[in-house]
SEKE-959975 format. One record per residue (C-alpha): x, y, z; residue number from 1. Coordinates in pm, whole numbers, m for minus. Last residue first. Layout:
<nodes>
+--------+--------+--------+-----+
|     px |     py |     pz |   n |
+--------+--------+--------+-----+
|      X |      Y |      Z | NUM |
...
+--------+--------+--------+-----+
</nodes>
This chain:
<nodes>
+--------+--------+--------+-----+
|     px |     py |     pz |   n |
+--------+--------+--------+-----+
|   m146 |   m902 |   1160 | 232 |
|     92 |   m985 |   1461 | 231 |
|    144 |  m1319 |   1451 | 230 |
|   m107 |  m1311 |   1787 | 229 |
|   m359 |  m1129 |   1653 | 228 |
|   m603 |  m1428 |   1530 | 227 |
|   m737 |  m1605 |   1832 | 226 |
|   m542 |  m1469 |   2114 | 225 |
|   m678 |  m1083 |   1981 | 224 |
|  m1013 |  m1243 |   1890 | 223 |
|  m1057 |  m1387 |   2224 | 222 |
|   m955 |  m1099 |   2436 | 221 |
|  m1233 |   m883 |   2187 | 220 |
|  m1510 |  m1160 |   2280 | 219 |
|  m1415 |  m1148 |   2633 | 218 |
|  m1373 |   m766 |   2677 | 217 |
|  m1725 |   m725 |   2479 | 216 |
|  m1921 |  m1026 |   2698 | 215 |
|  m1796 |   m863 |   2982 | 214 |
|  m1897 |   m521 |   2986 | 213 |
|  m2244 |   m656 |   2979 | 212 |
|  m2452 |   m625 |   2699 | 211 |
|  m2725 |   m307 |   2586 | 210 |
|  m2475 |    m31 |   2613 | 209 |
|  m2278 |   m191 |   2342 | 208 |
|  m2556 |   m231 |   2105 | 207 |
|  m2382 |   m344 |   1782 | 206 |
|  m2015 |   m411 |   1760 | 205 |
|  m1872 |   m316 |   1428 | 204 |
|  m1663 |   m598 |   1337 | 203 |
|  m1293 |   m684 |   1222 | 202 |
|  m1066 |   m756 |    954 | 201 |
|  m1288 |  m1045 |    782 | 200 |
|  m1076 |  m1356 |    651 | 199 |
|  m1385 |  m1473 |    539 | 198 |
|  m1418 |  m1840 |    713 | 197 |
|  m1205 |  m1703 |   1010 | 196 |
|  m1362 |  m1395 |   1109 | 195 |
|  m1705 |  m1523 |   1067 | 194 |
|  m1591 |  m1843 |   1274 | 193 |
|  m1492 |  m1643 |   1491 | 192 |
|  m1799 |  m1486 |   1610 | 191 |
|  m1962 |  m1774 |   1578 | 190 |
|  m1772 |  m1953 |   1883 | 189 |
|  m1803 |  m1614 |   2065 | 188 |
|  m2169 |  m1613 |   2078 | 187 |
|  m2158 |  m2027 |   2168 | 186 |
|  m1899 |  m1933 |   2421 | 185 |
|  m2165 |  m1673 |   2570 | 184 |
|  m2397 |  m1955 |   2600 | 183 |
|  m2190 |  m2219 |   2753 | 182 |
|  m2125 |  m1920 |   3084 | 181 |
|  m2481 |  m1772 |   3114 | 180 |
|  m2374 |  m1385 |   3214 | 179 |
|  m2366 |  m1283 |   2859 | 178 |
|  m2739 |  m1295 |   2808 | 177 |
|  m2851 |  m1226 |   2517 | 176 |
|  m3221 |  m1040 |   2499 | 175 |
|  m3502 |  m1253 |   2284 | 174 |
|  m3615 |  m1023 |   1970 | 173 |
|  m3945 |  m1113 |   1865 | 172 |
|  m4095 |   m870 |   2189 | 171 |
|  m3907 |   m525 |   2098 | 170 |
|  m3551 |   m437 |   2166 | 169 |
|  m3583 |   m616 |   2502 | 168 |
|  m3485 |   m488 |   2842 | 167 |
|  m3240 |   m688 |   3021 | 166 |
|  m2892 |   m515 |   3026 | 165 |
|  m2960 |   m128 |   2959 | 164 |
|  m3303 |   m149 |   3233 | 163 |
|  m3166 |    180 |   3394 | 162 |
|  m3099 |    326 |   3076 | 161 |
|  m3359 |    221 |   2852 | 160 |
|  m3658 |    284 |   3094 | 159 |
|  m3873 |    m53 |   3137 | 158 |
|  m4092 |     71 |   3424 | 157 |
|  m4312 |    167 |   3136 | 156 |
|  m4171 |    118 |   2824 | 155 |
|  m3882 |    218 |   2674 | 154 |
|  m3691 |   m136 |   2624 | 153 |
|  m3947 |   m383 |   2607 | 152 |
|  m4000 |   m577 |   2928 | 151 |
|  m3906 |   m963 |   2941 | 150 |
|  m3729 |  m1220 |   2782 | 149 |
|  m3359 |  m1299 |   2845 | 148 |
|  m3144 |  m1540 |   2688 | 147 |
|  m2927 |  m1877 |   2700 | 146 |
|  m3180 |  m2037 |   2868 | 145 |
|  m3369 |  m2051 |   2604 | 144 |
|  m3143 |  m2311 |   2440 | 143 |
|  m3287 |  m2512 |   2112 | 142 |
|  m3526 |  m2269 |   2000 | 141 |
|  m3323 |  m1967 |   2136 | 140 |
|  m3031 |  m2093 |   1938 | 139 |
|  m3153 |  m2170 |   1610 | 138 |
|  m3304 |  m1780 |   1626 | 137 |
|  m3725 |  m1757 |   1536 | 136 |
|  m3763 |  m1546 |   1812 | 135 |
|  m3500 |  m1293 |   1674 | 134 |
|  m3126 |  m1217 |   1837 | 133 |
|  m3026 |   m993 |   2058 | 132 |
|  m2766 |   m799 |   2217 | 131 |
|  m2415 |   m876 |   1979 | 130 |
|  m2497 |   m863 |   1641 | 129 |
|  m2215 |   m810 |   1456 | 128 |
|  m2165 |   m545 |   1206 | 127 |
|  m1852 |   m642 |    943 | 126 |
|  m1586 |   m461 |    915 | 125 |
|  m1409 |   m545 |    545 | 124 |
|  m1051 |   m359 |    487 | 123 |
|   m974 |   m177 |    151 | 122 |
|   m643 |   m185 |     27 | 121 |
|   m740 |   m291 |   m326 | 120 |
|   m641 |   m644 |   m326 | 119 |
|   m790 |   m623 |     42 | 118 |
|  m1128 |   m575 |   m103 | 117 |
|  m1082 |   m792 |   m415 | 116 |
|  m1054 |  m1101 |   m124 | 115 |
|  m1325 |   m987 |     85 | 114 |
|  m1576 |   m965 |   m187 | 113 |
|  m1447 |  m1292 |   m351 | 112 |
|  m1508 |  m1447 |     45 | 111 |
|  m1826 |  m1295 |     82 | 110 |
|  m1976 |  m1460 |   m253 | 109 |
|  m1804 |  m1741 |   m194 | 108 |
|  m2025 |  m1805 |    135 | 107 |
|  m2322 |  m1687 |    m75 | 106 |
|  m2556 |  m1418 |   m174 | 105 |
|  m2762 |  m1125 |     50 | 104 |
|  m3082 |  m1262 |    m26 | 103 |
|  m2947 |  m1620 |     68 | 102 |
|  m2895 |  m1454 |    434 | 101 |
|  m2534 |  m1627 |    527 | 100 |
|  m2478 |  m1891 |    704 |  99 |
|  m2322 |  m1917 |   1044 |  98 |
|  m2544 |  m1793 |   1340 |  97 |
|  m2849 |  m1865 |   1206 |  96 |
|  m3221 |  m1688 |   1249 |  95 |
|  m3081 |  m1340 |   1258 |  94 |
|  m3286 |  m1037 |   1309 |  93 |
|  m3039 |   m705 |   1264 |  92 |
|  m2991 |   m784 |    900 |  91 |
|  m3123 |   m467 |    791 |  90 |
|  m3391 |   m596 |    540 |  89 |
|  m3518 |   m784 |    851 |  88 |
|  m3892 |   m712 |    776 |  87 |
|  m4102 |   m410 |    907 |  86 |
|  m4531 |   m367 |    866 |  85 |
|  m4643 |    m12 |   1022 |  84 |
|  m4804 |    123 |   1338 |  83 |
|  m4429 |    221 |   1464 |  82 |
|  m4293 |   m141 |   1443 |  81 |
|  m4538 |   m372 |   1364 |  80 |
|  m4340 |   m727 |   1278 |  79 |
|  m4305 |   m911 |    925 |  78 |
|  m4183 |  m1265 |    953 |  77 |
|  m3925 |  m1343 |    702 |  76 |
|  m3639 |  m1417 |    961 |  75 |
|  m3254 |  m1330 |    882 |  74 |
|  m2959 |  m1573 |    733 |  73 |
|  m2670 |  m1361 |    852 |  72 |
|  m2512 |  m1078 |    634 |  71 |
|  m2505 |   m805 |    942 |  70 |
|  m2460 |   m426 |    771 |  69 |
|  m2130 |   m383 |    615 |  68 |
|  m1817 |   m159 |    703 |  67 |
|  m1603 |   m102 |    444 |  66 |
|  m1296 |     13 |    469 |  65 |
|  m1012 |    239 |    317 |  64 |
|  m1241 |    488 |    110 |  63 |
|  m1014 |    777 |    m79 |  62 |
|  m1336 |    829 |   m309 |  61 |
|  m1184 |    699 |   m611 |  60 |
|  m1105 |    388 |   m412 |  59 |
|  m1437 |    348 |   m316 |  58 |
|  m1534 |    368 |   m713 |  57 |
|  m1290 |    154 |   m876 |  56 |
|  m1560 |    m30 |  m1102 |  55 |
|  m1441 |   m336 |   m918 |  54 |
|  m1562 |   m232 |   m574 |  53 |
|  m1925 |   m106 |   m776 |  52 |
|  m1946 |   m497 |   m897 |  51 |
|  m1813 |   m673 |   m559 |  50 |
|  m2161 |   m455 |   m395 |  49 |
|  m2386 |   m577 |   m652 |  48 |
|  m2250 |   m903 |   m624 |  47 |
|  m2307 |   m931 |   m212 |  46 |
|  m2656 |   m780 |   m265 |  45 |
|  m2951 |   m553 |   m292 |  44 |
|  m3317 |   m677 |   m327 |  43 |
|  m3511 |   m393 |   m182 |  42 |
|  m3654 |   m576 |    125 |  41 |
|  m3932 |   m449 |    270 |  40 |
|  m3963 |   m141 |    526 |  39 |
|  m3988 |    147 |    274 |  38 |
|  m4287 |    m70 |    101 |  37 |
|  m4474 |   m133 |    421 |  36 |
|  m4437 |   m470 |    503 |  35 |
|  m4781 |   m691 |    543 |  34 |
|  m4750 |   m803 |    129 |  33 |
|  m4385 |   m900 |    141 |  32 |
|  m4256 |   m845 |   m197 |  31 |
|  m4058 |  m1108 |   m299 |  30 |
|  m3703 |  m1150 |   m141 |  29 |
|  m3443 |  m1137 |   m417 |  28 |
|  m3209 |  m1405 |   m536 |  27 |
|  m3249 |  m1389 |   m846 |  26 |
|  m3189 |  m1051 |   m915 |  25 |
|  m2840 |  m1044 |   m843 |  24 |
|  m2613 |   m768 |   m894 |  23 |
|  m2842 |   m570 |   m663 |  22 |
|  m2686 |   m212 |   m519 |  21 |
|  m2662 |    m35 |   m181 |  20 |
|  m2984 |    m86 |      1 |  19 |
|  m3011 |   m489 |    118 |  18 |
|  m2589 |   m445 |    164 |  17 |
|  m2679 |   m133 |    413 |  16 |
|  m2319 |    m32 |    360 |  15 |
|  m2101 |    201 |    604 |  14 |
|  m1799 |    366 |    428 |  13 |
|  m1465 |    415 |    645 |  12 |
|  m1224 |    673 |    589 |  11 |
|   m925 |    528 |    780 |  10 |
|   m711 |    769 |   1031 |   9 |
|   m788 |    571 |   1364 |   8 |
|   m754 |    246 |   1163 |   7 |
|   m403 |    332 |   1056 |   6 |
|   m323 |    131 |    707 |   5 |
|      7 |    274 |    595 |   4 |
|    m30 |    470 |    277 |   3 |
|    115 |    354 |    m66 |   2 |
|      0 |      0 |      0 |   1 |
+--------+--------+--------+-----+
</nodes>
């Protein structure tokens, strides 16, 4: 690279992948007939996203990372937020916690995106989930106790500050909770294998008032004896 890297100097551009641009129409959601039309999916995608990195354009604009909304396999249930219809277009209700949301593209999709990314100096942050998941989440079904359920966050007696660590983000979305010793090693488990699988070069953490200190100095002590230790 011309430059050294320095994260704290980076110009990083945040992608909504679902917004930013389809290369694929195949693979996109159909209309959901509940969703209001500015809450449904819009069909954008892994390719469409590789095609505009080829075309040179973040490098025109001096762009050193990308940081991408969360890719994993989401839920297709439509929920009322704000009196109208909303579907996981924003990747923030995952059903899986390692495949990728088919309306997003594929493993090798991510890992040519990844790959033409660093050929052209450009890291790849990606957001990860870290307070909730949805109902409808492989891991609630099979391990409950792994999460919280109870008030929604900004209700009455459920004020967002004081209730930070146990309030819910709405009812479908079952609170994590870092205290429960197997299932915070599950959470840090996937984690990694994200890192791993796609040679990502970090994440965006979502929600860090919502989770306990702990569960971000363990999954960042992790990563650091995971992957940092040759001193990439």
């Amino acid at each position: 690279e011309k430059e050294a890297f320095s994260w704290r100097d980076a110009l990083i551009y945040m992608i909504m992948v679902d917004r930013f641009s389809d290369g694929d129409s195949s693979n996109n959601p159909k209309p959901s007939p509940s969703a209001s039309p500015t809450a449904d999916f819009k069909g954008g995608d892994l390719k469409g996203l590789l095609k505009v990195m080829k075309s040179g354009h973040f490098n025109k604009l001096g762009v050193r990372a990308l940081w991408l909304s969360p890719l994993n396999r989401n839920s297709r249930t439509v929920h009322i937020e704000g009196n109208r219809g909303v579907t996981a277009y924003h990747g923030y209700w995952p059903i899986k916690a390692r495949e990728i949301d088919p309306s997003f593209g594929t493993i090798d999709d991510l890992k040519e995106l990844v790959k033409e990314a660093h050929k052209r100096g450009i890291r790849i942050l990606l957001d990860w989930v870290l307070n909730q998941v949805h109902i409808e989440h492989e891991h609630y079904k099979a391990h409950p106790e792994w999460f919280r359920t109870g008030c929604v966050c900004g209700t009455k007696d459920c004020d967002w500050t004081s209730h930070r660590l146990d309030c819910l983000f709405g009812k479908h979305m079952p609170d994590i909770n870092w205290t429960h010793p197997v299932g915070s090693e599950v959470q840090i488990g996937d984690a990694l294998w994200w890192l791993e699988t796609f040679d990502l070069d970090g994440f965006r953490v979502d929600a860090v008032k919502h989770v306990e200190d702990l569960a971000v100095f363990n999954l960042s002590t992790r990563i650091h004896e995971r992957l940092e230790q040759g001193g990439t």
